[in-house]
N, C-alpha and C positions, 0 to 999 in steps of 0.2 A: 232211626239211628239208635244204637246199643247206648245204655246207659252210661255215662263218664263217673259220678261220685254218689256215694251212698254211704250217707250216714246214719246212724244206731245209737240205740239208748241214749237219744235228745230229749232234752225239755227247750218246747218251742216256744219261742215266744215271740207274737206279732201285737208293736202294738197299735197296729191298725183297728185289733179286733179288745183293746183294753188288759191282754194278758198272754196267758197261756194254750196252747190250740191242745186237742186231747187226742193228737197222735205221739209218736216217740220216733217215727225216722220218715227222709226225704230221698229221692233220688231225681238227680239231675242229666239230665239229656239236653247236648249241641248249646250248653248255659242256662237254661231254664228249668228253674224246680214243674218236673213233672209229675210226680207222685209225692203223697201224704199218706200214712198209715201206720202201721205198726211196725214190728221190728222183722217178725215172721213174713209179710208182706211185702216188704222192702226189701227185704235181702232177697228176696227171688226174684227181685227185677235185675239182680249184679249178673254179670258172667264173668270168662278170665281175665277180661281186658279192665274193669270195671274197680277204681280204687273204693272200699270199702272200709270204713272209720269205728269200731265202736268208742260212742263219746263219754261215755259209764257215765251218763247223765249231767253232764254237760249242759249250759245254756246257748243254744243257737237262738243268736238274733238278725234281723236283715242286717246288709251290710251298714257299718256306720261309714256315714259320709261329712266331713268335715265343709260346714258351707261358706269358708273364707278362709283361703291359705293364699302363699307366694313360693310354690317351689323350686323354681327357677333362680328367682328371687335369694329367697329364703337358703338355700344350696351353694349361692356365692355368699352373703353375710354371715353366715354361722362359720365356715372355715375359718376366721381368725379366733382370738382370743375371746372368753366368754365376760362379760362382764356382768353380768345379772344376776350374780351372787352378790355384789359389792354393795354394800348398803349405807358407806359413808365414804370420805375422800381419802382416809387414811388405806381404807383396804383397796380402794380404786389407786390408788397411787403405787401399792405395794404388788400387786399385780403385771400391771403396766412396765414396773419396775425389773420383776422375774421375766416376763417379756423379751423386754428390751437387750436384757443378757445373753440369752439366746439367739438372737437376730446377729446375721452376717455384717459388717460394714454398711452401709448405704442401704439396706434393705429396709422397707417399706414394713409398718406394724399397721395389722387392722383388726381392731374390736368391736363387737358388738354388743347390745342388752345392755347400753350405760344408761343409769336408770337419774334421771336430774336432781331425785330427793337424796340422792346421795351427796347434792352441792353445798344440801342445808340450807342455808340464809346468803348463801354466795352466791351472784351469779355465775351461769353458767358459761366458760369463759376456759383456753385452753391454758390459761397465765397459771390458772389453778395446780394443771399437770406438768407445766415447764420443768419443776426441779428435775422429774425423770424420763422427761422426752425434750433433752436440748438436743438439737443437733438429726434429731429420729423423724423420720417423714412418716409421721402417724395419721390414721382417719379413726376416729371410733363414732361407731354408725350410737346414736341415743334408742330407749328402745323404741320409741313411737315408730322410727325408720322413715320420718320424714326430716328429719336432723341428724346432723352430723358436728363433731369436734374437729378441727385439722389443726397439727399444729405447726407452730411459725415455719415449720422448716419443708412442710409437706404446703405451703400456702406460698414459701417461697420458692419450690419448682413447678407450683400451677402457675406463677407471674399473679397472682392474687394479691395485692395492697391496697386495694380499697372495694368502693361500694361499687354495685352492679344494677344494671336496668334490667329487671326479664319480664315476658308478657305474660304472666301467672303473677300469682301470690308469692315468690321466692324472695329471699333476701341474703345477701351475707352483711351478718350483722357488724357493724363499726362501732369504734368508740368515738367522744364528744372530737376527738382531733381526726375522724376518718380514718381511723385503723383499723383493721379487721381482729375481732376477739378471736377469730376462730371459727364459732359458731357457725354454720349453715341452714339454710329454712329453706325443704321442699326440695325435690329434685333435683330442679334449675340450677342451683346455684351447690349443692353436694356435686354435683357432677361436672361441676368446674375444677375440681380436684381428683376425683375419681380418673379421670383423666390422665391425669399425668401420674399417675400408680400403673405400676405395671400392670397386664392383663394376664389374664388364665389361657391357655390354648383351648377348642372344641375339646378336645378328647379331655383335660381336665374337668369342666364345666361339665361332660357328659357321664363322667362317674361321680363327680359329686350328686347331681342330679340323682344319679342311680342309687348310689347310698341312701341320701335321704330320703328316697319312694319308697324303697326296702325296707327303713327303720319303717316308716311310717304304717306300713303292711303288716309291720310286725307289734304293731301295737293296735292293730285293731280296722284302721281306714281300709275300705274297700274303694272311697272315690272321695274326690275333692270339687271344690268350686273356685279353679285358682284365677285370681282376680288380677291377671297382669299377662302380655304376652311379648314381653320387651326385645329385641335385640336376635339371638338367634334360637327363641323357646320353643316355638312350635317347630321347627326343624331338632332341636334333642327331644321334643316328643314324639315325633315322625319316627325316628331314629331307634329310640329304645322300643314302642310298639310293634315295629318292623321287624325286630330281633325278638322279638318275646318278650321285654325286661323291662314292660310297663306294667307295676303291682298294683296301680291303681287305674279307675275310670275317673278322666279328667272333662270337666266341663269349663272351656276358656274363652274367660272376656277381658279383648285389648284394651288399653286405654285408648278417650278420645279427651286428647287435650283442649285448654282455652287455644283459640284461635285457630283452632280446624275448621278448614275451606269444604268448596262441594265438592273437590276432589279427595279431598282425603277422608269425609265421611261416607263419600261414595265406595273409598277402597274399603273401610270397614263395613259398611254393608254387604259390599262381594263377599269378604271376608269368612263371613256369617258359612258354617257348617262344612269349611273344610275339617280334616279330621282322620281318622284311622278306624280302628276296629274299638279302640279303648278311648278313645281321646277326642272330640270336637270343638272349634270354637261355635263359641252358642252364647253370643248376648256380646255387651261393651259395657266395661268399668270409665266412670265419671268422679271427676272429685268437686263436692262444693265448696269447701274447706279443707284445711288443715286437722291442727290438732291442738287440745286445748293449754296442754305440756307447756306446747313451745310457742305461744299465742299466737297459734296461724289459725284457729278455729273460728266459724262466722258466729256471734252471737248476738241476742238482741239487745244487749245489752255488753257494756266492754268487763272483762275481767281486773281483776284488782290495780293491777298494771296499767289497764288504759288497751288494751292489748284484743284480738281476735272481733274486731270490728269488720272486717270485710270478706268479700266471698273469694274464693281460690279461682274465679272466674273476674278478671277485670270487667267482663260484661256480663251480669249473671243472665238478663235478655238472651244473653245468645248461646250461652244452657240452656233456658227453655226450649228456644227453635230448634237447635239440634236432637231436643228428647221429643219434640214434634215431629220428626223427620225419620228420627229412629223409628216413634211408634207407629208412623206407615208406613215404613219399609217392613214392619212385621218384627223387628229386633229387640229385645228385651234388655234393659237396662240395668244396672249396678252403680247406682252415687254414692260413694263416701260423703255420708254426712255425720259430722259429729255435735257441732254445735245447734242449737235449737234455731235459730233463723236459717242454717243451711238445713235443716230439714225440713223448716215450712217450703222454705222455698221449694226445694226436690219435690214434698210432694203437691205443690201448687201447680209445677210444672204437668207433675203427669196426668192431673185433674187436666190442666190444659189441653192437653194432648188427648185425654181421652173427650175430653168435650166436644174440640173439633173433628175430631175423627168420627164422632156417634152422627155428625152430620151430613156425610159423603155414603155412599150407595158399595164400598170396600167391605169385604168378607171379613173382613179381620179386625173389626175396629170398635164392635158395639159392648163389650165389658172386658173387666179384663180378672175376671172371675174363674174361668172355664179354660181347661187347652186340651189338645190332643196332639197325637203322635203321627209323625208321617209313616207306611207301610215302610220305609229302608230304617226305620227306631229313629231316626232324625228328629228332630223338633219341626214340629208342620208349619210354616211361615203364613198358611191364611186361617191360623187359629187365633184368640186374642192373645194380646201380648202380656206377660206379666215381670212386671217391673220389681225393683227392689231396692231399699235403703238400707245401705249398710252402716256399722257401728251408733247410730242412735244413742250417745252418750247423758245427752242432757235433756228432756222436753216438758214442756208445761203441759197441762192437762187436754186444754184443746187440742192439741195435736196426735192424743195417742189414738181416740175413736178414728181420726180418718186413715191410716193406716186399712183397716176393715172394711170403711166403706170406699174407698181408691178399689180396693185390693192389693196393695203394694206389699211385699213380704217384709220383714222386720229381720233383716241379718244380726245378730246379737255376736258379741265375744266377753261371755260371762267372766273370765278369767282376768281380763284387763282390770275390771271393774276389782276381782279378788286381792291381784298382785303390784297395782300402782295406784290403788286408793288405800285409806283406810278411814276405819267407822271415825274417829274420834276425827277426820276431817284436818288431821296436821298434814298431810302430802302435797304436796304442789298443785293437782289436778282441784283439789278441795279447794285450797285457799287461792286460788286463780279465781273459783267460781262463785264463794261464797256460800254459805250454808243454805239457802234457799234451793239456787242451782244445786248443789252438791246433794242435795238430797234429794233430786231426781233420779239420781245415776242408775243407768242402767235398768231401766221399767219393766224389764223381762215380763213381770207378775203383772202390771197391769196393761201391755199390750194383748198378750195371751187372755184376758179374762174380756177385754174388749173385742175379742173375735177376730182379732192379727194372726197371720200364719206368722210364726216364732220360728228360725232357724238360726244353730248354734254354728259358730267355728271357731280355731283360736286365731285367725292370723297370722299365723307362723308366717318366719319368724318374729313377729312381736309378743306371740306367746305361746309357750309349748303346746305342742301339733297332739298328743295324745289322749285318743277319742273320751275316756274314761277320768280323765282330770277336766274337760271342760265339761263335760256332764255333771260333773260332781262340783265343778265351780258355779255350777246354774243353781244347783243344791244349798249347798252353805255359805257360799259367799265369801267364802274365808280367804285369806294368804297362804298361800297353797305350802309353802315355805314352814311357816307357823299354824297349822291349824287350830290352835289354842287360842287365837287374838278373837277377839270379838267379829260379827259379819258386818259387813256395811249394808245397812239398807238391807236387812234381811224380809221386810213384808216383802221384795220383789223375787225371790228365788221361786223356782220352779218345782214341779212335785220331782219323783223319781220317773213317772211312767212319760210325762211333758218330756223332760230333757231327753231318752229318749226317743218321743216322736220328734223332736225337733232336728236329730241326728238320722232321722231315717226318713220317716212317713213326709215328713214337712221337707225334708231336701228334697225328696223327690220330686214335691208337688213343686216347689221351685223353680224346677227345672220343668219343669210339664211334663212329667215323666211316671206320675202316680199310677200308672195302670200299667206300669211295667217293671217298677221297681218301689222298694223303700217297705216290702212286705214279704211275710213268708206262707203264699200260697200260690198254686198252680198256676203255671204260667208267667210268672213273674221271674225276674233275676236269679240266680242264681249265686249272687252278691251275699254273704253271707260274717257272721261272726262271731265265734264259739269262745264264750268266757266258764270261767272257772264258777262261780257264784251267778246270784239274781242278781241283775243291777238296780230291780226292782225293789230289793229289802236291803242289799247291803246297803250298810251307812254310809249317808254321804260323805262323810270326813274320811272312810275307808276303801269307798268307791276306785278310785287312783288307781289303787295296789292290789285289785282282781286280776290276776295270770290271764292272757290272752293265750286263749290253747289253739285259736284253728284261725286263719283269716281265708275266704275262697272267695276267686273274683271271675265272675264269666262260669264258674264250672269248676276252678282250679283251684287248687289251695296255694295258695302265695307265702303262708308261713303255717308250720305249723312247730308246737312244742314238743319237749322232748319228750314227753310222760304221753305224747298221742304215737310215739314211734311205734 
């Protein structure tokens, strides 16, 4: 096959190999970097058909892969109103207020990124925004995104007036007379209102989709690990792949809820490695908790409140069996866990799981160390499986070594820890947890030093999707907002060359996919990402704001800047 893209005067950088490689151009053939070498060497693999870039030295890195997003998700929340500028109730209110001006009769207001420190010493309660949503059938999604605000008027067309029974962790919270504040906790019970808000039509839902993969292209992702496949997602990924107009390489794991039968873990196993040219499901997202905000988080101990005492599983027993069940079907796992009890537990389960499986005569079962790829690029189902803990918010000492010796990945979102704590421990997250917990947050540095695969994402939308702000938030630590505040917990930040691999080399391995991608040498992907500066030297507080000149995914360039015209 003729060569598709050739690039010139690069400085390459793999940091599988700790740095810089001592060629200056690449050319890619059918998606796969086929050649490495010079500039005179390279350009004579181009012919007419053959797009040619000089990069006037440029930084090409593998493609950055984001390893915790919701863009499906994420693509219906952010269309309404932004709220995660607001940093107190007066601006939250004023807001809301310009809003509400704009909005038709009877029309429906929905916002998102309402950040809870903004409530102060109030509870969080919609009485707070009545004065300028009387009569407004508003949701404002909180930013965790496992809470929501509704208020009286949008609680009065759900038929909402009191408490509810669901079989998770959910609640709508009440006051001492059984009234509903507003509040929502967890899916179950947001989506009791969600409901009776109008919906989007496909083809809405399917450009928004398309916008946000496009922004996201344009900042640098080459692929995601999106952790949700709700509703009608994988048919708008079907959809845009089919048409050319998926910018990114998506790796998708559904949820499996408390209270899924063998039939319905059954349908998620089948499930397992439908998919397109750019996009497969590959693995299931789990929750063991909540979140610590809104004290749905499991802890071992309760927060200041009284609050995040139990598991997001009414049976946590029967999490375990089902991540027993995953692990011999060959399916690789994704738990939200944030609190330190739901993380033992997660990983006690997969200890379990791998214990009993090491004693059955299964191909697939004896560590879970190691993977390979099936001959169609697939994920090979009789390879071992490798599991993973996502958000890891709070843990004691004991619990960071097993991460290493499980082999369980450590999904990190350094940003959270940036933009909704801070050092001096005044934020809600802090004093929910107390100074002990509070200064666990976020172990990046001592999971990584304990021999944990570390992989970074922001969970967009709970925090901006933009490859080079969660790198740089692994970096300083800071309020991305204010970089001038002090770090929280800065012994845990990561170097520059870590963050990094944790965007590339370690996504891949993630995915089992290290011998085909997450690197820039022969044979590999052809997944790529051309920045302006080193991300290696520039500073971390200025990391953010490096020019994304090239993104190429498969072979192609998905964005490129104007100064590469």
């Amino acid at each position: 096959m003729s060569t598709s893209l050739v690039l010139l005067s690069a400085r390459l950088l793999d940091p599988a190999s700790g740095g810089f490689l001592p060629q200056t151009a690449l050319a890619v053939v059918d998606g796969r970097i086929a050649a490495l070498g010079d500039d005179r060497t390279i350009r004579e693999l181009a012919d007419a058909a053959t797009t040619v870039i000089d990069l006037k030295g440029a930084v090409v890195t593998p493609g950055l892969v984001d390893g915790h997003l919701h863009p499906v998700t994420g693509a219906e929340l952010t269309h309404g109103l932004d709220l995660s500028g607001c940093t107190d109730l007066s601006s939250v209110r004023a807001a809301l207020a310009a809003e509400v001006r704009s909005l038709a009769p009877g029309a429906w207001l929905h916002a998102w990124g309402l950040d809870p420190n903004a409530f102060g010493d109030r509870p969080v309660e919609a009485a707070a925004l009545s004065p300028v949503l009387d009569g407004v059938p508003a949701l404002l999604q909180l930013f965790d995104a496992h809470s929501m605000l509704a208020s009286r008027r949008a609680l009065e067309l759900a038929g909402i007036d009191g408490p509810r029974t669901f079989a998770q962790a959910a609640e709508v919270v009440c006051d001492a007379d059984g009234r509903p504040t507003g509040l929502l906790l967890e899916a179950a019970a947001c989506e009791l209102v969600e409901r009776a808000a109008p919906q989007p039509t496909h083809a809405e839902r399917r450009e928004r989709l398309a916008a946000a993969l496009r922004a996201m292209a344009a900042s640098g992702l080459t692929g995601g690990h999106a952790m949700d496949a709700g509703g009608d997602s994988l048919d708008l990924y079907a959809e845009l792949d089919s048409a050319g107009e998926l910018p990114l390489r998506l790796r998708v794991a559904p949820w499996c809820q408390p209270g899924v039968d063998r039939d319905g873990l059954r349908a998620l196993i089948e499930l397992q490695g439908r998919g397109g040219e750019l996009w497969r499901v590959d693995g299931v997202k789990l929750f063991m908790d909540g979140t610590i905000d809104n004290g749905t988080a499991w802890l071992e101990r309760p927060d200041c409140h009284g609050e995040s005492t139990h598991a997001f599983w009414p049976d946590p027993a029967h999490y375990t069996r089902v991540i027993e069940e995953l692990h011999r079907a060959g399916v690789p796992t994704a738990t939200h866990a944030i609190g330190d009890a739901a993380v033992r537990h997660a990983l006690d389960a997969v200890e379990q799981a791998t214990l009993k499986a090491s004693t059955t005569t299964t191909a697939r079962a004896t560590s879970t160390t190691t993977a390979t790829t099936a001959a169609d690029g697939s994920p090979d189902r009789t390879a071992p499986v490798r599991h993973r803990i996502e958000h890891i918010e709070t843990v004691p000492d004991q619990l960071v070594g097993r991460f290493a010796e499980l082999g369980v990945i450590a999904s990190m979102q350094p940003t959270h820890c940036c933009d909704f704590t801070r050092a001096d421990h005044t934020d809600n997250w802090s004093r929910r947890l107390g100074k002990e917990r509070a200064d666990r947050a976020w172990r990046c540095r001592d999971l990584w030093d304990a021999g944990a695969t570390v992989v970074l994402g922001s969970d967009w939308p709970i925090a901006p999707y933009p490859p080079l702000g969660v790198m740089a938030g692994a970096r300083h630590r800071r309020p991305t907002r204010d970089l001038g505040r002090p770090p929280h917990n800065p012994g845990q930040a990561l170097t520059a060359l870590e963050a990094l691999r944790a965007m590339t080399v370690n996504a891949a391995f993630a995915a089992g996919e290290e011998h085909r991608a997450g690197r820039i040498a022969v044979g590999h992907r052809a997944d790529l990402t051309v920045l302006a500066a080193d991300p290696l030297t520039t500073p971390a507080t200025a990391l953010a704001e490096v020019p994304v000149l090239l993104t190429v995914l498969d072979g192609r360039p998905t964005h490129r800047a104007d100064q590469l015209s």
